[in-house]
LUMMAR-984517 format. One record per residue (C-alpha): x, y, z negated; residue in one letter. Coordinates in nm, 2 decimals, padded with zeros to 4 digits. Example, Ala and Ser with C-alpha at 12.3 -4.5 7.8 and 13.67 -1.06 7.14 Angstrom:
BEGIN
+--------+--------+--------+-----+
:     px :     py :     pz : res :
+--------+--------+--------+-----+
:  01.23 : -00.45 : -00.78 :   a :
:  01.37 : -00.11 : -00.71 :   s :
+--------+--------+--------+-----+
! end
This chain:
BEGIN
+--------+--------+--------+-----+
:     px :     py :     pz : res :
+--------+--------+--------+-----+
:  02.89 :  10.01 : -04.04 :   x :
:  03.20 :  10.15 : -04.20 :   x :
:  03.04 :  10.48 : -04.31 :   x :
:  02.76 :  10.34 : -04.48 :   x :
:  02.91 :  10.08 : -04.71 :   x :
:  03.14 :  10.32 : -04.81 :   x :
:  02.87 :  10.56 : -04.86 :   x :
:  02.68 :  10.29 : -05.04 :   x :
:  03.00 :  10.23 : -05.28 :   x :
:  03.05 :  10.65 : -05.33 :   x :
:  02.66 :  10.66 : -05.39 :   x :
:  02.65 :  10.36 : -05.62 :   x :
:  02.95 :  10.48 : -05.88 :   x :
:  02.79 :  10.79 : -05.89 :   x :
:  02.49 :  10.69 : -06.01 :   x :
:  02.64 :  10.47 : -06.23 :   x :
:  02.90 :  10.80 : -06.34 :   x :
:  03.19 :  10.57 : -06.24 :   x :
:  03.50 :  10.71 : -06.07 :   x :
:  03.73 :  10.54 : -05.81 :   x :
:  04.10 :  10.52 : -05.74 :   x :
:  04.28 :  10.36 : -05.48 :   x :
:  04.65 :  10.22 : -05.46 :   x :
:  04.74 :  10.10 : -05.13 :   x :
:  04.99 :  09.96 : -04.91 :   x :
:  04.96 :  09.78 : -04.63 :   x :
:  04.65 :  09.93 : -04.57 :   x :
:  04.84 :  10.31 : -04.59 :   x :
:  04.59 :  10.53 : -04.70 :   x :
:  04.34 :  10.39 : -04.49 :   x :
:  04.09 :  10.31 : -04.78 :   x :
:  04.10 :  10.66 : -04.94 :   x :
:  04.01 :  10.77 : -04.58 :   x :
:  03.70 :  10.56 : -04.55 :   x :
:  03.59 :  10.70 : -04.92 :   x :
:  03.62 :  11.04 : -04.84 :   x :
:  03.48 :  11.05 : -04.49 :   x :
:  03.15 :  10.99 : -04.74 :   x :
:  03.06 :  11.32 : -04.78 :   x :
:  03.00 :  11.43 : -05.16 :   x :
:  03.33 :  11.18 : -05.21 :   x :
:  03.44 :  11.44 : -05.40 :   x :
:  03.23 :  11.33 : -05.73 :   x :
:  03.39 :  10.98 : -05.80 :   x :
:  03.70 :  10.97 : -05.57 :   x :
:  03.97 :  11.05 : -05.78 :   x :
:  04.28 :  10.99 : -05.57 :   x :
:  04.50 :  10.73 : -05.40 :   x :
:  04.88 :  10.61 : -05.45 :   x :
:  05.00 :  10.45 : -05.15 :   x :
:  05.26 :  10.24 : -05.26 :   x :
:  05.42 :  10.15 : -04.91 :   x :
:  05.75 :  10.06 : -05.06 :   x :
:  05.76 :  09.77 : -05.34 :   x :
:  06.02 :  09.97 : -05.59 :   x :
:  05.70 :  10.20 : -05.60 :   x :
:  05.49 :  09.97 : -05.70 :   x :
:  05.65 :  09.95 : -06.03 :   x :
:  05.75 :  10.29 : -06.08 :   x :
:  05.47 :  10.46 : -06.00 :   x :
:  05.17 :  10.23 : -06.03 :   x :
:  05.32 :  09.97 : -06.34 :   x :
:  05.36 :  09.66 : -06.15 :   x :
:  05.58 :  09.41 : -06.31 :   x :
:  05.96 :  09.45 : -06.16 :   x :
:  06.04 :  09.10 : -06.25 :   x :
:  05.69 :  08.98 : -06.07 :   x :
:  05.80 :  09.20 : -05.77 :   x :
:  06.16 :  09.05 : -05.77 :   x :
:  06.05 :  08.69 : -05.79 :   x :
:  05.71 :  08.68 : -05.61 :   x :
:  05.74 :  08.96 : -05.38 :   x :
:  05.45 :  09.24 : -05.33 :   x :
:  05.24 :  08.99 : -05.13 :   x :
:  05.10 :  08.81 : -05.45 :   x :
:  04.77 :  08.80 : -05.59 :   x :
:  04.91 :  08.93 : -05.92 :   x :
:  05.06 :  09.23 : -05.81 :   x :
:  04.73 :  09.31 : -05.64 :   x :
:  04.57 :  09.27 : -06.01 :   x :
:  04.84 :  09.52 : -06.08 :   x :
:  04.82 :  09.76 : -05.86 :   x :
:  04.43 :  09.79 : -05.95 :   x :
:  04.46 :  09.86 : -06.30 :   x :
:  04.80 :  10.08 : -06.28 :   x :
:  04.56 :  10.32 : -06.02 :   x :
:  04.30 :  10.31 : -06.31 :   x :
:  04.54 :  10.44 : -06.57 :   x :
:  04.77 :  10.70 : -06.28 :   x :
:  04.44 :  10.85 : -06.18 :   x :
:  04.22 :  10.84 : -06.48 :   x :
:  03.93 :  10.65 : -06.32 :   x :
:  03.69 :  10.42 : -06.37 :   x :
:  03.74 :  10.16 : -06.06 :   x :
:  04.05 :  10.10 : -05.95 :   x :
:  04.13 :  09.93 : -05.59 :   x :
:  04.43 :  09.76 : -05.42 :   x :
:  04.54 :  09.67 : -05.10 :   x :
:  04.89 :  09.45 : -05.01 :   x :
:  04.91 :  09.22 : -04.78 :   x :
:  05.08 :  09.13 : -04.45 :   x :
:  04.95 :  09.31 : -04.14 :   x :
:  05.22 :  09.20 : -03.91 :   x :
:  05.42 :  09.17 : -03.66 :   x :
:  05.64 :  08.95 : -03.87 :   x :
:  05.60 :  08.73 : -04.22 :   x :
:  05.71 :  08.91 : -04.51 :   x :
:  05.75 :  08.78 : -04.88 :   x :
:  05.74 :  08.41 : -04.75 :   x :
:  05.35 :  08.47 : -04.63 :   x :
:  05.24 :  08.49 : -04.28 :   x :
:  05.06 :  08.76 : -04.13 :   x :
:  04.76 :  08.79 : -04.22 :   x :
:  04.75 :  08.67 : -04.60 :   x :
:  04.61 :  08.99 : -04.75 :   x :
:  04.50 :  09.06 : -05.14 :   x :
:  04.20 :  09.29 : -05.24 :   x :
:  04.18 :  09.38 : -05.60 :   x :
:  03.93 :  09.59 : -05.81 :   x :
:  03.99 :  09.68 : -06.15 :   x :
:  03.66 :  09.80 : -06.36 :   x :
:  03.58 :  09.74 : -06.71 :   x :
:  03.96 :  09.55 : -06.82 :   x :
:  03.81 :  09.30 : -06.59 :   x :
:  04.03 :  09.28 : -06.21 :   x :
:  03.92 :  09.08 : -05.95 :   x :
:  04.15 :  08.94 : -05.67 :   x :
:  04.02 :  08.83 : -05.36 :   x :
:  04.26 :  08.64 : -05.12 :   x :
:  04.21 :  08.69 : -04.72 :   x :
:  04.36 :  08.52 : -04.43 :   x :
:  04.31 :  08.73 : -04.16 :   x :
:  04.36 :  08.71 : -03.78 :   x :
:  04.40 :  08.98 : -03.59 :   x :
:  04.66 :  09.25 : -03.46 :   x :
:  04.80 :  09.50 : -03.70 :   x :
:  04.51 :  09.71 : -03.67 :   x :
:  04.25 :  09.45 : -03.73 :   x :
:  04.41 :  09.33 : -04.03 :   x :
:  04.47 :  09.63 : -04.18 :   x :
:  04.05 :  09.74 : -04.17 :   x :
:  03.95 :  09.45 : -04.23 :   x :
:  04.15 :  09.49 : -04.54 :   x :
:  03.99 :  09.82 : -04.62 :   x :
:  03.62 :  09.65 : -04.54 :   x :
:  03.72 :  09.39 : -04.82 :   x :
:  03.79 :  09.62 : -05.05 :   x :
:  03.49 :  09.78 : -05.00 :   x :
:  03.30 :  09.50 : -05.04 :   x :
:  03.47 :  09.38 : -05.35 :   x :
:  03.38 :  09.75 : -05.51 :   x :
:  03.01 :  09.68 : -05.44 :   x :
:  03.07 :  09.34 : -05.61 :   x :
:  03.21 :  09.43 : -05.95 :   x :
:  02.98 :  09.72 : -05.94 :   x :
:  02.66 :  09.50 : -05.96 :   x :
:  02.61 :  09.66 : -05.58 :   x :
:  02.61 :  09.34 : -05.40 :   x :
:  02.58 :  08.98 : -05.37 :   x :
:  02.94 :  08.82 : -05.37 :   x :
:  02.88 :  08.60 : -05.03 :   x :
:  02.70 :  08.93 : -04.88 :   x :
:  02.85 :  09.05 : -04.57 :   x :
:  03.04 :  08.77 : -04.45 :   x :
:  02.86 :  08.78 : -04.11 :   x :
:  03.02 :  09.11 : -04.05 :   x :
:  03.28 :  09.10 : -03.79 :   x :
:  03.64 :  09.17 : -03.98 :   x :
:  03.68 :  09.55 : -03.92 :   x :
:  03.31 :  09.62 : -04.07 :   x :
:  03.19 :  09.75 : -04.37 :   x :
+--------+--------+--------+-----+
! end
């Protein structure tokens, strides 16, 4: 199932012409990866920051350092953020975010498992809030399968409740 919504999402913008950039961080590069496993990627796929550390989430994607300072990276806003800083870095059409917390331990005052999906596409971001269960490594794809799904959304794509029978690592 990963493969082909993420092929859906690479076939969709380019029919549409629209391009796609990812900034990540808990997720770590794992979202670009699922775009450009799609072969013919290459056409929309832009690039990817992966903003692991939060001081680079303002200087390199734009995110507010007062937001950061007071709120922490595990905030819906600096999601919204991170979506349309990719957008501008990478010169694309659709930008996507990942933060979150994937565990072992809280971080930012949220427990594990609080994650925030963001797409940025015509001035308009999206933010989807998730609360996850789940070891690292289920948090952190189904983070990357929300994402997806939210890129189908604001693409016209998909129905907003689709694929919520999917089992949290799915696409």
């Amino acid at each position: 199932m990963t493969r082909s919504r993420a092929a859906e999402l690479v076939a969709l913008a380019g029919a549409q012409g629209r391009t796609l950039a990812v900034a990540e961080s808990l997720t770590g590069g794992a979202l670009a990866s699922a775009i450009v496993d799609v072969p013919g990627a290459s056409a929309v796929f832009r690039g990817g920051v992966v903003a692991y550390a939060t001081d680079l989430k303002a200087s390199v994607l734009g995110v507010d350092a007062d937001l950061l300072a007071r709120e922490g990276a595990v905030h819906p806003d600096v999601a919204e953020q991170m979506a349309t800083g990719v957008t501008r870095v990478a010169g694309a059409s659709v930008g996507l975010a990942t933060t979150g917390v994937a565990g072992p331990e809280p971080q930012d005052g949220q427990p594990v498992g609080t994650v925030f999906v963001a797409a940025a596409f015509d001035g308009s971001p999206t933010v989807r809030r998730l609360s996850l269960d789940g070891d690292r490594a289920t948090i952190r794809a189904a983070a990357v399968a929300a994402a997806i799904r939210l890129a189908l959304e604001v693409l016209g794509g998909q129905d907003p409740g689709a694929g919520t029978n999917e089992a949290p690592g799915e696409l």
